[in-house]
Backbone as CSV, one residue per row, in Angstrom:
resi,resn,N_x,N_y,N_z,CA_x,CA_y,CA_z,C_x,C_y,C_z
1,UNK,11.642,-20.874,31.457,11.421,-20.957,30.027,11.627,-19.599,29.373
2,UNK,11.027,-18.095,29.831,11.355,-16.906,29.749,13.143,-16.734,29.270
3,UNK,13.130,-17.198,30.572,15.048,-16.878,30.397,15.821,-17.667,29.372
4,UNK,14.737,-18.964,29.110,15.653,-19.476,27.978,15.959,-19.028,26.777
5,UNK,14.405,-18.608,26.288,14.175,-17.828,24.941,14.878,-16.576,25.421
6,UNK,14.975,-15.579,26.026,16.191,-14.426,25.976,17.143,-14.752,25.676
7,UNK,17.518,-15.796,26.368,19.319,-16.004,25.767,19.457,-16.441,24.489
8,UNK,18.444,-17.321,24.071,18.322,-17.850,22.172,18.044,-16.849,21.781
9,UNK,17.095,-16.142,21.822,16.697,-14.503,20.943,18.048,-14.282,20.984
10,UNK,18.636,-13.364,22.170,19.961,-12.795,22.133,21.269,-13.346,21.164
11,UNK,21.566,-14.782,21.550,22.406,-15.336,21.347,21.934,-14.984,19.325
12,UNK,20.854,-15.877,19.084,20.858,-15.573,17.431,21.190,-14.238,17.148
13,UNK,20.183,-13.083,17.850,20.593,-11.606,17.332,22.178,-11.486,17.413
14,UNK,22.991,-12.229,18.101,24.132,-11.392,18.720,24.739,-12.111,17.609
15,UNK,24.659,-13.152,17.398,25.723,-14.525,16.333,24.927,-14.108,14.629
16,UNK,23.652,-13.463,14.360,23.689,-12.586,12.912,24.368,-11.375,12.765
17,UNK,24.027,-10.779,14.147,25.128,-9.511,13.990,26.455,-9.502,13.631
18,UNK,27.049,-10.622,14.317,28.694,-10.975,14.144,28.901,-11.394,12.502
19,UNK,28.046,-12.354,12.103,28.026,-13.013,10.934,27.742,-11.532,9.906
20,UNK,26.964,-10.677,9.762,26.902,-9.698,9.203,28.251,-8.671,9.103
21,UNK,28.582,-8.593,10.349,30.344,-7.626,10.305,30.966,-8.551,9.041
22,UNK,31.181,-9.851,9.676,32.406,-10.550,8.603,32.007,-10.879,7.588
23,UNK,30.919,-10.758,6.952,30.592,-11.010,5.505,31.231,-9.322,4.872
24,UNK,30.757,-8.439,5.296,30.376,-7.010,5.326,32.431,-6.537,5.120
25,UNK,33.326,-7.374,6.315,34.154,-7.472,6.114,35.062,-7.792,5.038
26,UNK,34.304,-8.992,4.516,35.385,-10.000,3.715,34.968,-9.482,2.091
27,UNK,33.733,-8.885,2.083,33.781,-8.414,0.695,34.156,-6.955,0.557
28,UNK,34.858,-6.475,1.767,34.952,-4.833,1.342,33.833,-3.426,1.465
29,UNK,32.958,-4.030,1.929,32.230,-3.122,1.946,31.893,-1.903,3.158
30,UNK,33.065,-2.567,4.069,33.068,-1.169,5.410,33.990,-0.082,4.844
31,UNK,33.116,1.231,4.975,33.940,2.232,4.953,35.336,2.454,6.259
32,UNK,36.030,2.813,5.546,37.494,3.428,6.475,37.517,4.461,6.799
33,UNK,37.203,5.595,6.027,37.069,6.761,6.242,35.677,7.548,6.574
34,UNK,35.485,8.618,7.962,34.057,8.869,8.453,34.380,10.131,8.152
35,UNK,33.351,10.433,7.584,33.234,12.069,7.075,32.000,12.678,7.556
36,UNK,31.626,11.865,8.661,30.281,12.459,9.767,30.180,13.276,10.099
37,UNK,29.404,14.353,10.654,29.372,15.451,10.897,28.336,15.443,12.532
38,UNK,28.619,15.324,13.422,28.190,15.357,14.791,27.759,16.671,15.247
39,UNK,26.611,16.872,15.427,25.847,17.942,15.900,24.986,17.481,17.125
40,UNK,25.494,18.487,18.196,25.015,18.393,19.035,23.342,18.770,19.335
41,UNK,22.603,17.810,20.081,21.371,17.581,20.178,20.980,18.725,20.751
42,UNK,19.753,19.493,20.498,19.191,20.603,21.918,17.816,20.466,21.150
43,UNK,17.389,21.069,22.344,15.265,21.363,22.037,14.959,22.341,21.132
44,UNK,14.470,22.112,20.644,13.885,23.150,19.644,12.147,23.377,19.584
45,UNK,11.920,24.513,19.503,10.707,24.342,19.129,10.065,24.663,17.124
46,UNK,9.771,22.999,17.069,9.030,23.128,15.627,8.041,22.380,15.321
47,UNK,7.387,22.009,14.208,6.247,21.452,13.775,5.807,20.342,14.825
48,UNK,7.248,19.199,15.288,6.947,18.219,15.619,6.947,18.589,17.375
49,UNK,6.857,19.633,17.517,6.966,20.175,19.253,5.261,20.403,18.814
50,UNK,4.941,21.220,17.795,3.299,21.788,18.070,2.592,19.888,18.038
51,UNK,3.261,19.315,16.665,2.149,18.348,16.793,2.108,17.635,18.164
52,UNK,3.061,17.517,18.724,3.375,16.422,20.475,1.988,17.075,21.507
53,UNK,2.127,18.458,20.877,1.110,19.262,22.139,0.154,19.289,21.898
54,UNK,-0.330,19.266,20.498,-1.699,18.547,19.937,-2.138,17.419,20.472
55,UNK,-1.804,16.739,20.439,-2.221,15.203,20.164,-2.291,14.887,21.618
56,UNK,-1.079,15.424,22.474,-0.991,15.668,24.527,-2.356,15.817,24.603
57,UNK,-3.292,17.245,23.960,-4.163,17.813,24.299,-5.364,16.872,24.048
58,UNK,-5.297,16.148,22.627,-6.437,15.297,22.244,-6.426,13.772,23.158
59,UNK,-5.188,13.351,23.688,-5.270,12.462,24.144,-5.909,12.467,25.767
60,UNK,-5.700,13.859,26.285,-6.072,14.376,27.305,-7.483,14.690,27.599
61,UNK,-8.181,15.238,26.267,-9.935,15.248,25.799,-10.297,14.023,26.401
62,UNK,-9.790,13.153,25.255,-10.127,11.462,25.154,-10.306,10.828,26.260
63,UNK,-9.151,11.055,27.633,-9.089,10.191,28.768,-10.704,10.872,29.655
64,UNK,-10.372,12.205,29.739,-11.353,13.079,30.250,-12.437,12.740,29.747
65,UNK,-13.264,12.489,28.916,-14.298,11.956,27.982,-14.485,10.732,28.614
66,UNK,-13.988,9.852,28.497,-13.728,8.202,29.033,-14.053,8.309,30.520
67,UNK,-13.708,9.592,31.361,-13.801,8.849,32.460,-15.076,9.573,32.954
68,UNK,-15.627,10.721,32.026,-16.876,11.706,32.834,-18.392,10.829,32.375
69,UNK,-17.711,9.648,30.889,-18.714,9.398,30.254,-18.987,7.815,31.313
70,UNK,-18.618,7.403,31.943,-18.858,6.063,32.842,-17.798,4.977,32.229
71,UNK,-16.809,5.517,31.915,-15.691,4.599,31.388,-15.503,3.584,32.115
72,UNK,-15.304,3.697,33.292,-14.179,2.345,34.161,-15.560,1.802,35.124
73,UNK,-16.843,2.102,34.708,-17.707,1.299,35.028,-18.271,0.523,33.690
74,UNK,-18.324,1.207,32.474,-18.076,-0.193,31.716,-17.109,-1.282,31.617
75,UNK,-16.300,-1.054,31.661,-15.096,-1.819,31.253,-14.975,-2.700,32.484
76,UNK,-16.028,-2.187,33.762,-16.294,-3.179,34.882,-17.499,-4.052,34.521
77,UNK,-18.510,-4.014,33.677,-19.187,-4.429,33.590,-18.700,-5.043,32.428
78,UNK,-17.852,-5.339,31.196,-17.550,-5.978,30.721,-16.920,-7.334,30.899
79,UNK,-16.006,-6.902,32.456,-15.537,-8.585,32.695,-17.031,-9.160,33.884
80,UNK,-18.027,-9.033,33.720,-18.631,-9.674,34.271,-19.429,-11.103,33.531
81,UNK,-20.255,-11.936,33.954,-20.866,-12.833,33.379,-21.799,-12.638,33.016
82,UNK,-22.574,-13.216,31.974,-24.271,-12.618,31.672,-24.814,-12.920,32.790
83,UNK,-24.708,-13.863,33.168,-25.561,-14.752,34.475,-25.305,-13.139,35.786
84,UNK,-24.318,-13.083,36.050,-23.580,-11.739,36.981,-24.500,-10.659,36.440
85,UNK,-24.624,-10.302,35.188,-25.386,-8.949,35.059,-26.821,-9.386,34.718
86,UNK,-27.987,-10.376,34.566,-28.903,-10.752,35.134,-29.194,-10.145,36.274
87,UNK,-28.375,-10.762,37.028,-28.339,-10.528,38.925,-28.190,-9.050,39.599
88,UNK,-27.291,-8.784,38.582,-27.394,-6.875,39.274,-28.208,-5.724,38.656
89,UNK,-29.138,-5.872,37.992,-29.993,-5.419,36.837,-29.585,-4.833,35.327
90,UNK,-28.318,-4.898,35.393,-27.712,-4.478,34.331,-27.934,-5.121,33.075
91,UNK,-28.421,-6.737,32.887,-29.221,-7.029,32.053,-30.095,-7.105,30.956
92,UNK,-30.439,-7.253,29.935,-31.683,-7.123,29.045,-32.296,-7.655,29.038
């Protein structure tokens, strides 16, 4: 069933795309002439390099926080049953 819907997703995306060229075509509206200017990609360091290392750092707090504070023993005690945490004293 997976594979069916991929190929319908696809197939529609692929058969609007086509339908979009030849409309796009038939009224004139593709340019002929590219007056692009291609610049080659490299690293830089700027605003959006400091914010990446920010946010690295806060997300890094966050996990650290989560796991010193008893994180992945709540989130174990969340899939349990009330009846289950009755039984292990975890309870009210």
């Amino acid at each position: 069933m997976a594979a069916f819907l991929g190929v319908t997703f696809y197939a529609a995306m692929a058969g609007a795309a086509y339908l979009v060229e030849l409309v796009f075509g038939a009224l004139g509206l593709v340019p002929t002439a590219r007056n692009a200017l291609v610049v080659e990609a490299s690293v830089q360091l700027n605003y959006t390099t400091v914010l990446n290392v920010a946010f690295l750092v806060l997300a890094a707090a966050l996990v650290w926080r989560f796991l010193r504070t008893g994180g992945p023993q709540m989130l174990a005690m969340m899939e349990m049953s009330p009846d289950e945490m009755e039984m292990s004293g975890m309870g009210a």
